[in-house]
C-alpha positions as CSV (number, residue, x, y, z in Angstrom):
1,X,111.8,99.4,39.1
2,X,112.8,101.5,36.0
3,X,114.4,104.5,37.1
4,X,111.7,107.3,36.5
5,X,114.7,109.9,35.3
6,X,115.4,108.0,32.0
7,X,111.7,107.2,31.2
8,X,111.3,109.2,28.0
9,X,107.4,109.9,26.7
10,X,106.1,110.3,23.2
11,X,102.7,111.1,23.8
12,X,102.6,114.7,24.8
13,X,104.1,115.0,21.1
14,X,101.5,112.7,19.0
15,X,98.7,114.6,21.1
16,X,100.0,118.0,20.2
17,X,100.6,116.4,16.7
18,X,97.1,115.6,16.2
19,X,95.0,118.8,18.0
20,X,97.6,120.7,14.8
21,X,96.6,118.7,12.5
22,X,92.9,119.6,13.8
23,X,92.9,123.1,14.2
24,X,95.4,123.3,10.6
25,X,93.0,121.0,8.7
26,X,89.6,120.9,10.5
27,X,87.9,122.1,7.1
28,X,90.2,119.5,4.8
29,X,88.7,116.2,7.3
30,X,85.2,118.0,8.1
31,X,84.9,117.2,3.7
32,X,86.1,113.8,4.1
33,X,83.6,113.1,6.5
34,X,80.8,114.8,4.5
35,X,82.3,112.3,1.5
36,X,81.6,109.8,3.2
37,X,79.2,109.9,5.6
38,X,77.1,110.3,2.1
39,X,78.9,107.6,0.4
40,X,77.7,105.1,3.3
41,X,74.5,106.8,3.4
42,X,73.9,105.7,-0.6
43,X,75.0,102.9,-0.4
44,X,73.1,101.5,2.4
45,X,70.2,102.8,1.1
46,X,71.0,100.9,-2.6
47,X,71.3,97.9,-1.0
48,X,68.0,98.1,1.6
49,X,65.8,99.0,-1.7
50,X,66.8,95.6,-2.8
51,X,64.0,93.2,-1.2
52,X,65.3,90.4,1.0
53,X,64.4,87.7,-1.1
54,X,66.0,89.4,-4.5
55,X,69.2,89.4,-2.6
56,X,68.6,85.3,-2.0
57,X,68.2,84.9,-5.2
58,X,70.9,86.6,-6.6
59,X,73.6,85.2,-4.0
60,X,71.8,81.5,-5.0
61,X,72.6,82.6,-8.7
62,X,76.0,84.3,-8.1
63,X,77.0,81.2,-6.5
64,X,76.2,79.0,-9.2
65,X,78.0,81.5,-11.8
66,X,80.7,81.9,-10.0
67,X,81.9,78.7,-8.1
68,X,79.9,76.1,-10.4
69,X,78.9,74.2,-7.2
70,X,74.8,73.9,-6.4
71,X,76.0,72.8,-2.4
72,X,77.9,76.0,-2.2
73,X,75.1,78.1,-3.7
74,X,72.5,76.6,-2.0
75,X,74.6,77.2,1.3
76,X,75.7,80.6,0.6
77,X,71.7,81.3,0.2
78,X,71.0,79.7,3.4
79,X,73.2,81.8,5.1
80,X,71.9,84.9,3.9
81,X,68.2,83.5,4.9
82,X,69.8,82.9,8.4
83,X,70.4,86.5,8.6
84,X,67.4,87.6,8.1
85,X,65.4,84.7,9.9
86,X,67.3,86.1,13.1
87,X,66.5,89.4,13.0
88,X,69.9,91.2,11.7
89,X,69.0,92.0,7.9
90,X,69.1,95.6,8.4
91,X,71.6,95.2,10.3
92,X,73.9,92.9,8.3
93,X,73.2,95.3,5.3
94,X,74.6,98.5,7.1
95,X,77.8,96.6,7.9
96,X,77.8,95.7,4.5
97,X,77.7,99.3,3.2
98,X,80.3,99.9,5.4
99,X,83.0,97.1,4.4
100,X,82.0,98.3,0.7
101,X,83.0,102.0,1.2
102,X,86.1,100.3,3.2
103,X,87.3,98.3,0.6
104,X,86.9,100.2,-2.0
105,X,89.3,103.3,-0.3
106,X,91.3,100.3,0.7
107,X,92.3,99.1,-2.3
108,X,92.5,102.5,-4.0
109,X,95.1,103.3,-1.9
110,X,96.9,100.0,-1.7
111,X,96.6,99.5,-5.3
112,X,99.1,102.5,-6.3
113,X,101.4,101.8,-3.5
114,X,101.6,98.1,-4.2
115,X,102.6,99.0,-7.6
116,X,105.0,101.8,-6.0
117,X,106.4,99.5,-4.0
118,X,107.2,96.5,-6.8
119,X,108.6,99.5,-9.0
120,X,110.5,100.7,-6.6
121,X,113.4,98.9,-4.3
122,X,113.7,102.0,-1.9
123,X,109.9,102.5,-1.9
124,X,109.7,98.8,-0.8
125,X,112.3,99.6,1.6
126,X,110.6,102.6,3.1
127,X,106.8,101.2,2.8
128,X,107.4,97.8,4.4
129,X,108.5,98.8,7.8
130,X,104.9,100.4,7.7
131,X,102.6,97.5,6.6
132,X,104.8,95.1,9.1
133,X,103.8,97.7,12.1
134,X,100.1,98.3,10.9
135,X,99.6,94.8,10.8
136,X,101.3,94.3,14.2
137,X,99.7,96.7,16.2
138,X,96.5,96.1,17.9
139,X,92.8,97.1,15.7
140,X,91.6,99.1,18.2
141,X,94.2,101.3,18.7
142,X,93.2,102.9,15.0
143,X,90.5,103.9,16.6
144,X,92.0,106.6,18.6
145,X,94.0,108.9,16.0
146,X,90.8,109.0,14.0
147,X,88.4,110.0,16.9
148,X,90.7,113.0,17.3
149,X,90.9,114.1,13.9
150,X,87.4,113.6,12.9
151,X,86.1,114.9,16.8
152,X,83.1,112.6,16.6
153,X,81.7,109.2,17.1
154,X,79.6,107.2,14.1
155,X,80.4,105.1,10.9
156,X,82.9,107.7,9.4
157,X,86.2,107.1,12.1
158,X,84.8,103.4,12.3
159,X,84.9,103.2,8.6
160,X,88.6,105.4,7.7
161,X,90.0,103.0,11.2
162,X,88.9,100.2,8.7
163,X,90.5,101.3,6.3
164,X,93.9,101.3,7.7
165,X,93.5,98.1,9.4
166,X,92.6,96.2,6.5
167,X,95.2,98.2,4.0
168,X,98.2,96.1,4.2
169,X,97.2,92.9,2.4
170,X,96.2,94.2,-1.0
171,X,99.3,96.5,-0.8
172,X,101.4,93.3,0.2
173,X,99.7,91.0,-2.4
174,X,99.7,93.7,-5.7
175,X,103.9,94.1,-4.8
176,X,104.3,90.2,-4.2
177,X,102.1,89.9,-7.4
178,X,103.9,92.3,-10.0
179,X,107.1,90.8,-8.9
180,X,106.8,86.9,-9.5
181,X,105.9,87.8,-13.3
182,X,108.0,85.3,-14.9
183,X,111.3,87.2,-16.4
184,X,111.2,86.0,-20.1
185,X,107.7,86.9,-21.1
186,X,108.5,90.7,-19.3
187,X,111.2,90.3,-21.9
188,X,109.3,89.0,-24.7
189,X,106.9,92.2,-24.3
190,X,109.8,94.7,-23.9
191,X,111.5,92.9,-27.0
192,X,108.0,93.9,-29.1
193,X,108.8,97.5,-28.2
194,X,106.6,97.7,-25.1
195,X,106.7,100.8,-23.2
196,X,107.3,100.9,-19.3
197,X,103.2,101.6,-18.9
198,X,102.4,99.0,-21.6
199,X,104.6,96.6,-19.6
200,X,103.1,96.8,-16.3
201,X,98.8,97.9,-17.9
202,X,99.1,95.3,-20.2
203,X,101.3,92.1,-18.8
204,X,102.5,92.1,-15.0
205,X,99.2,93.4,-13.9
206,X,97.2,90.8,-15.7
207,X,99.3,88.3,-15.0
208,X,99.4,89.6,-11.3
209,X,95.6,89.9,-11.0
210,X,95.4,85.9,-8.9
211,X,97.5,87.9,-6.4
212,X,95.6,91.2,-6.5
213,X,92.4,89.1,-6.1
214,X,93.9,87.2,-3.0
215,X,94.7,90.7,-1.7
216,X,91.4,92.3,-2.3
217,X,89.8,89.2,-0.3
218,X,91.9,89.2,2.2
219,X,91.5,93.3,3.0
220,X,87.6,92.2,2.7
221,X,87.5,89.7,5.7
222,X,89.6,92.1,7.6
223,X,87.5,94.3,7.2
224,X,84.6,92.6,8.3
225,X,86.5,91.3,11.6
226,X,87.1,95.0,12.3
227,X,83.4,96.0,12.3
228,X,83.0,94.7,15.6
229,X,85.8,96.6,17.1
230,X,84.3,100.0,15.3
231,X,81.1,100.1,16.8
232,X,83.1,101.0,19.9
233,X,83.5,104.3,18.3
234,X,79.7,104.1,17.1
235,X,80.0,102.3,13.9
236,X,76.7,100.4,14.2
237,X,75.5,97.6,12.3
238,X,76.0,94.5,13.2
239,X,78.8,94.8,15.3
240,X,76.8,97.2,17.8
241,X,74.9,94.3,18.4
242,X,77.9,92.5,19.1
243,X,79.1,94.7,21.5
244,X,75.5,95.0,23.2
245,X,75.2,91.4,23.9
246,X,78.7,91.3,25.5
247,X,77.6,94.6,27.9
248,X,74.7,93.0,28.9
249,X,76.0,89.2,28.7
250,X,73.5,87.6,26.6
251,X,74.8,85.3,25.5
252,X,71.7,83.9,22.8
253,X,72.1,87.6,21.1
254,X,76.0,87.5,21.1
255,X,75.0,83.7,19.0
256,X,73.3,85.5,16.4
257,X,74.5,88.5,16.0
258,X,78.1,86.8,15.5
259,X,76.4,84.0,13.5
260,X,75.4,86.9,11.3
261,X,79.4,88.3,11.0
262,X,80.7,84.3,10.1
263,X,77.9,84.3,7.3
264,X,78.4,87.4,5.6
265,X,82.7,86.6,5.9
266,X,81.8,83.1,4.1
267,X,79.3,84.6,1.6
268,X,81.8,87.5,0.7
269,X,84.7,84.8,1.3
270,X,83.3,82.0,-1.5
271,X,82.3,84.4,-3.7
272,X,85.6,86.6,-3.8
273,X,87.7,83.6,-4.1
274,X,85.3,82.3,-6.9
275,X,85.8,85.2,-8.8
276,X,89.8,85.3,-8.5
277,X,90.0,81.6,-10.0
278,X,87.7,82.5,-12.7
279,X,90.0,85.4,-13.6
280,X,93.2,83.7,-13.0
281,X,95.5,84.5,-15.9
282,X,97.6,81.4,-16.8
283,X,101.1,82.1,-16.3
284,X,103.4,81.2,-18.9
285,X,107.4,79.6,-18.7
């Protein structure tokens, strides 16, 4: 056995850490949860005003628009009519609002430090330590830190612990993206006087933007798979359903209620990636 005199603890520390942080900034994440705890609450309610067979429709058209395919619009549409044939429409649409608001803080946040980080050597340095460890460490351990800090249960830690789950890939993919601009036409725009913002607003982002799109998917499905592990912490939506068919082992429930997860990931999956070759940016030399 390991000797119990050189056992060395951390966790006293990140406790201690985190009641601080609480008692220091109780007003500062009391706001963020007001922000959005409304945010979801909008959106949710946006998207249930929109009648069931509107929605259909529009994924049947949006799949046609967007991957030129009528099997792949006619499936994406069945999918969604399989969501709400078993019962989870409601359902399905709060976990929607939920990997919207998720996204979207997401990639506002990995946006600028992916950017940071392609700009930057020792910003790369420093940042991807991080990303390797966030992406390493095990989805439900998120869930902890934000309990404490927000000192509730409900959509608002399920949705920031999102957030820093599915970070990592569109901070990954906008760095990865910015830097495989081809050398010679960065030099072609610097030799036609462009500035260091002109450079990077008006050619290695464009020409970055297959990347950025991969990135943005990717954070997406990631953060659909962590829905599932947030309604431990109260999240609701679909996976609450999830978790209530694997407490009482029901194993018909568990079927359609995950059935209803795998259909919105392909929906959201098809139509993402449809959208990123559509704006794909042909590279040049």
């Amino acid at each position: 056995m390991f000797p119990e005199a050189l056992e060395f603890h951390v966790a006293p520390w990140i406790q201690h850490g985190l009641a601080w942080l609480v008692d220091r900034g109780g007003g500062f994440f009391h706001g963020i949860s007001v922000a959005i705890t409304r945010s979801l609450n909008t959106i949710e309610a946006g998207l249930l005003a929109v009648p069931w067979w509107v929605w259909i429709g529009g994924v049947l058209l949006a799949g046609w628009a967007i991957t030129r395919r009528p099997l792949t619009a006619l499936t994406l549409a069945a999918l969604m009519l399989a969501i709400g044939a078993f019962g989870y429409w409601e359902a399905a649409i709060e976990t929607l609002a939920m990997v919207i608001v998720a996204v979207v803080l997401a990639v506002a946040i990995g946006l600028p430090l992916g950017i940071a980080m392609a700009e930057s050597r020792r910003v790369h340095a420093l940042v991807i330590p991080v990303l390797d460890a966030m992406q390493t460490m095990p989805s439900f351990v998120y869930l902890i830190p934000v309990m404490m800090l927000f000192q509730a249960l409900g959509p608002v830690p399920g949705t920031l612990a999102t957030v820093v789950y599915a970070l990592p890939p569109v901070a990954r993919l906008v760095d990865l993206g910015i830097r495989q601009v081809p050398a010679d036409v960065q030099e072609a725009a610097r030799a036609f006087g462009a500035t260091r913002w002109q450079l990077l607003a008006q050619v290695r982002l464009p020409l970055a933007l297959p990347s950025i799109m991969a990135g943005i998917n990717q954070t997406t499905m990631m953060a659909l798979a962590m829905v599932v592990i947030a309604s431990m912490v109260g999240a609701g939506g679909v996976g609450e359903a999830v978790m209530r068919a694997i407490q009482r082992v029901d194993p018909g429930a568990g079927f359609e209620s995950g059935f209803t997860i795998v259909a919105l990931a392909i929906v959201m999956d098809r139509l993402s990636q449809g959208l990123a070759r559509r704006w794909q940016v042909p590279r040049t030399g």
